[in-house]
C-alpha positions in Angstrom: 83.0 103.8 102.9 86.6 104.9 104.4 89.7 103.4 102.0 93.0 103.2 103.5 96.2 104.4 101.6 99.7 104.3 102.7 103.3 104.4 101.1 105.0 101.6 100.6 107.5 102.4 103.6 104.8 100.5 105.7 106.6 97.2 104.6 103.3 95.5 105.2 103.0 92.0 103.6 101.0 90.9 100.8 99.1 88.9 102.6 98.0 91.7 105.1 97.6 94.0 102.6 95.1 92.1 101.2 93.4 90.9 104.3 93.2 94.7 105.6 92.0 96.0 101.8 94.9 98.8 101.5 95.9 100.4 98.6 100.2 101.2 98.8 101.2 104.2 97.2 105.2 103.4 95.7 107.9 105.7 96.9 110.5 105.6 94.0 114.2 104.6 93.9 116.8 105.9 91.8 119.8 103.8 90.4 122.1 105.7 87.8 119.9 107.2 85.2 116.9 104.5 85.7 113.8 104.6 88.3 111.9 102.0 89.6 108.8 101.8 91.6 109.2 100.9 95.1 108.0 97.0 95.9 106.6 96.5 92.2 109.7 97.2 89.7 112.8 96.3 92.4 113.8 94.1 94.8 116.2 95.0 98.0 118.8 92.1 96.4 119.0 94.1 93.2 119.7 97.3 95.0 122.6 95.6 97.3 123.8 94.2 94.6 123.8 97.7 92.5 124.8 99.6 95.4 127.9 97.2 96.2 129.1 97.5 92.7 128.6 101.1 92.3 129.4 101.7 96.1 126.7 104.1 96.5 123.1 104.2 97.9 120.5 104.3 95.6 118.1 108.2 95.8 114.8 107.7 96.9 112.2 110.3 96.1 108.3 110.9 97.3 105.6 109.2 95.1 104.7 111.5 92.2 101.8 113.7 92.6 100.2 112.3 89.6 100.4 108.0 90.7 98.8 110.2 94.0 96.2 111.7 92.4 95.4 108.3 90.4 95.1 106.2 93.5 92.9 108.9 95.1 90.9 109.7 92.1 89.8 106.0 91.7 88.1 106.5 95.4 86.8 110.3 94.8 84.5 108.8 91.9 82.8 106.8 94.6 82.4 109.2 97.1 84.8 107.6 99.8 86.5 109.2 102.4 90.1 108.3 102.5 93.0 108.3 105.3 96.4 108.1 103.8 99.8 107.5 106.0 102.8 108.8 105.1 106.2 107.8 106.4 107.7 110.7 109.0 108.0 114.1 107.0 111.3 114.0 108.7 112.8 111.7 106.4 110.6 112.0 103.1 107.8 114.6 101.5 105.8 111.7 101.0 102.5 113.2 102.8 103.0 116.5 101.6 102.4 114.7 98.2 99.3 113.4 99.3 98.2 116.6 100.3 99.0 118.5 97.2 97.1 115.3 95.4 94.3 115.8 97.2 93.9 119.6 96.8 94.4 118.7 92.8 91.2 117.2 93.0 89.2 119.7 95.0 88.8 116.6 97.5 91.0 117.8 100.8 87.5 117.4 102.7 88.0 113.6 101.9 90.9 112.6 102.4 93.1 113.1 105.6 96.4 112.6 105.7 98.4 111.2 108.3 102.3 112.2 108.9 103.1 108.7 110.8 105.8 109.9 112.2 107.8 106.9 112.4 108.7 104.3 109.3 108.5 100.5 108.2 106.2 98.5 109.8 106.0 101.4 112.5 104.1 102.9 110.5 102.0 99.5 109.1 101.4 99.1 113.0 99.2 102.2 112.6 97.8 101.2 109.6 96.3 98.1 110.9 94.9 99.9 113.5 93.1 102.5 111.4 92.3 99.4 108.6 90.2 97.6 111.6 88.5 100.5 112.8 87.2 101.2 109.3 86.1 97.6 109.2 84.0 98.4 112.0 82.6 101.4 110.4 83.9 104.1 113.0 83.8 107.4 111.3 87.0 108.8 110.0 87.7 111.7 112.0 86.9 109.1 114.7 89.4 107.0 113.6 92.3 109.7 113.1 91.9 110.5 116.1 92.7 107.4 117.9 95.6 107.0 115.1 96.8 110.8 116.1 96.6 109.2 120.2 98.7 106.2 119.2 101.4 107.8 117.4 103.7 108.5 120.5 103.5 104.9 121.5 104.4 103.5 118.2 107.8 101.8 119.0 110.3 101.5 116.1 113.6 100.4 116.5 116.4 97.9 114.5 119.9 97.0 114.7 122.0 96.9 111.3 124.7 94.5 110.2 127.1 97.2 108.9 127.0 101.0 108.7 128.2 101.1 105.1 124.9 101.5 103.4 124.1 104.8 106.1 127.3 106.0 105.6 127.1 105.9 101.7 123.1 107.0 102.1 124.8 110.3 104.3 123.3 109.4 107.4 126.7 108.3 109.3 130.4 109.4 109.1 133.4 107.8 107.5 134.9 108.1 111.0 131.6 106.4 112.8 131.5 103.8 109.2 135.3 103.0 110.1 135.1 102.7 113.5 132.3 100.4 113.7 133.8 98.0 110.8 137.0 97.5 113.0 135.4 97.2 116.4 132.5 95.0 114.6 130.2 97.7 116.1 126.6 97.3 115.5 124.0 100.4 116.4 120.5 100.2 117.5 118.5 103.0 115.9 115.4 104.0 117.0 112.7 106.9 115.5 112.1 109.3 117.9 109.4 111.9 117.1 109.8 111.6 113.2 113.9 110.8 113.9 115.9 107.9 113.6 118.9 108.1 115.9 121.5 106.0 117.5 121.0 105.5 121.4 122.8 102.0 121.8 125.7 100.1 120.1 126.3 96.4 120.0 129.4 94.5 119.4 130.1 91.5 118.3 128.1 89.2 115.9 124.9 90.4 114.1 123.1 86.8 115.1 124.4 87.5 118.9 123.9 90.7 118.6 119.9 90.7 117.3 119.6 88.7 120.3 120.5 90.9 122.4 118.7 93.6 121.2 115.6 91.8 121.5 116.3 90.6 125.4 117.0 94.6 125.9 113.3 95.2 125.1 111.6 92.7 127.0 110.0 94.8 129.7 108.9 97.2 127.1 107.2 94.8 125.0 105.6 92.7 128.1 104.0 95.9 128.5 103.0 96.7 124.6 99.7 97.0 122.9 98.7 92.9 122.7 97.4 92.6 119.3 100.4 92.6 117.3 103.7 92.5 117.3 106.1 93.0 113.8 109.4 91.6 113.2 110.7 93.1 110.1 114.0 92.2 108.4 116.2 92.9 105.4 117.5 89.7 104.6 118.4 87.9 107.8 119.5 84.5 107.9 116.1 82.7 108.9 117.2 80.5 111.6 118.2 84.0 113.0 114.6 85.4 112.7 113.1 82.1 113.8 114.9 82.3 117.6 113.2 85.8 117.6 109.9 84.9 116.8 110.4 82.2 119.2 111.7 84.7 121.6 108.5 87.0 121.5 105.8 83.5 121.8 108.0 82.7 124.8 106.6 85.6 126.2 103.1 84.7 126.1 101.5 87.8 125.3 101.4 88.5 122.0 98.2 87.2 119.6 99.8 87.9 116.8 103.6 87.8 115.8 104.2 89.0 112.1 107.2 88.3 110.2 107.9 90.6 107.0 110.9 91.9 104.3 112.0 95.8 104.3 111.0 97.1 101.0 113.5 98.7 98.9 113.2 102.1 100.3 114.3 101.1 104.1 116.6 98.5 102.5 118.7 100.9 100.6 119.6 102.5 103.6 119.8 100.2 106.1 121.8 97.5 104.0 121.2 93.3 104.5 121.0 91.9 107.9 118.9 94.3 109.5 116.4 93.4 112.3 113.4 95.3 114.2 111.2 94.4 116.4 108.4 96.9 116.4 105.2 97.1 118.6 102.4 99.9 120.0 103.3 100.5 123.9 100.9 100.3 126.4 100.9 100.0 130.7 103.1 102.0 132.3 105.9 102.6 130.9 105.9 104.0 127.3 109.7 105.4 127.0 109.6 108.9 125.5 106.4 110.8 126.7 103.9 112.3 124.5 104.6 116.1 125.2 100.7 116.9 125.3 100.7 115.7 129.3 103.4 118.2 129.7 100.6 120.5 131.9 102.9 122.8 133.2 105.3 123.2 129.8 108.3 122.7 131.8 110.0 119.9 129.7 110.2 117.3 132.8 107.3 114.7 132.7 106.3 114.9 136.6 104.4 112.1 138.5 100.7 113.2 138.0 101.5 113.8 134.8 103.1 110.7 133.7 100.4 109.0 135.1 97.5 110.9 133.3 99.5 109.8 129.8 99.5 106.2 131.6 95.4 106.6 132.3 95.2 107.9 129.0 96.4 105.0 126.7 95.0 102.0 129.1 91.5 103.7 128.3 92.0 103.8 124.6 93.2 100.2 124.7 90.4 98.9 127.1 87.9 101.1 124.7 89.2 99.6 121.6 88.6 95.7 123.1 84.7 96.5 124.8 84.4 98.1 121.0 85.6 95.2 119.7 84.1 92.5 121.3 86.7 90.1 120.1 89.6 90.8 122.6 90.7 87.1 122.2 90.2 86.4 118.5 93.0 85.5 116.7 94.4 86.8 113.6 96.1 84.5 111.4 99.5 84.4 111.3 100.9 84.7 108.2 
């Protein structure tokens, strides 16, 4: 049997989590002198609240090895094999955790750990993926694999209400903060190779403004991956994240459109009002290329070479459906 692991900086829901049989591993938060689990002890309202009144961002740490070596333990003693993800090891040690974990246990043969590369439901996109696969019994080098193949066309992007909470969390200057409060400036960051950066700003807003941002990626998700498609907020008003669910059925190709809440980790940073809409891409254009068609190691992703990355991820999608057999099923929308 394969089990499925990942930190709680998937921001899965409940619902899927329990659908999909994953176990979350809890990233920690740090407020003052008192620690609480990520998703089970602490809610993103109580950290707002706390960070507001203390005008501070909460620390976040890695899971401790030891709640690592307990959830992996509990799967060793039945001879599973085990893939874990881990949000990008740009932003967090998480899956070097789950690494030293494993080696704890003389189990490292077991359990492979996958550095996602990406964060929130960017990373529960991949999760999903590798969670039906083992339903279907595909072996798990078979199945990190394929996750390893997707991870370049994992799409994760948001818009934020205000840049307080990133300036407080370090991750944007007083100058940029200020600037953005009076002009009512709103960025879109996106996670580029393990990254989160800044390549558009908004103005105006946020309701207008998470419009916007959605239209902006229409082409790119009328040519994304088909099963799924995540909108993931940090308390947004819901008549806001009603027009863009609306927005992505509109577009008829979608089966699935799943709404569901930051955890406390992404929330700490990112502050309320915070929107992404994040998908797998697919077709022909895929926005930054995955450097492995690079043939020639030049840096410029030519013609034959984009289209041999193009080739490449319409053949893993078209394999996943005739391995599927259930290219039109529905999953239930929760």
């Amino acid at each position: 049997m394969i089990k499925i692991i990942a930190d709680s900086t998937c921001d899965l829901s409940d619902e899927l989590i329990k659908k999909y049989d994953i176990d979350i591993l809890p990233l920690y938060i740090h407020m003052g002198d008192k620690e609480y689990k990520d998703k089970l002890e602490i809610t993103p309202q109580e950290i707002y609240r706390w960070s507001d009144e203390n005008r501070t961002t909460p620390k976040t740490a890695a899971p401790s090895i030891e709640d690592a070596m307990n959830i992996i333990e509990k799967y060793q003693k039945q001879g599973d094999d085990i893939i874990m993800f881990a949000i990008s090891e740009d932003m967090s040690t998480s899956a070097n955790v789950m690494r030293m974990a494993a080696d704890n246990l003389d189990y490292s043969d077991h359990v492979y750990v996958i550095n996602s590369e990406s964060l929130s439901t960017g990373i529960g996109l991949l999760v999903i993926e590798a969670a039906v696969m083992a339903q279907k019994d595909k072996s798990p080098q078979d199945i990190v694999e394929i996750i390893e193949a997707y991870k370049p066309y994992v799409r994760a992007s948001f818009v934020v209400d205000t840049l307080k909470y990133l300036h407080r969390g370090g991750r944007c200057s007083s100058t940029a903060t200020l600037v953005g409060g009076v002009l009512k400036l709103k960025p879109r960051i996106v996670v580029e190779n393990g990254k989160m950066l800044a390549d558009k700003k908004y103005r105006g807003k946020i309701d207008k403004v998470i419009v916007q941002y959605v239209k902006d990626l229409e082409n790119a998700l009328l040519h994304a991956k088909k099963d799924r498609v995540f909108i993931t907020h940090s308390g947004c008003d819901d008549e806001v994240v009603n027009i863009v669910k609306k927005y992505l059925k509109d577009l008829h190709h979608f089966k699935n459109i799943y709404v569901t809440n930051a955890g406390g980790v992404i929330s700490s940073h990112c502050g309320p009002g915070t929107l992404g809409v994040l998908f797998i891409a697919a077709g022909e254009k895929h926005g930054p290329y995955d450097k492995k068609f690079d043939a020639n190691k030049n840096g410029i992703m030519e013609d034959h070479e984009k289209a041999a990355e193009d080739a490449y991820i319409r053949h893993l999608v078209e394999k996943e459906k005739r391995d599927s057999g259930e290219e039109d099923q529905e999953e239930e929308d929760f």
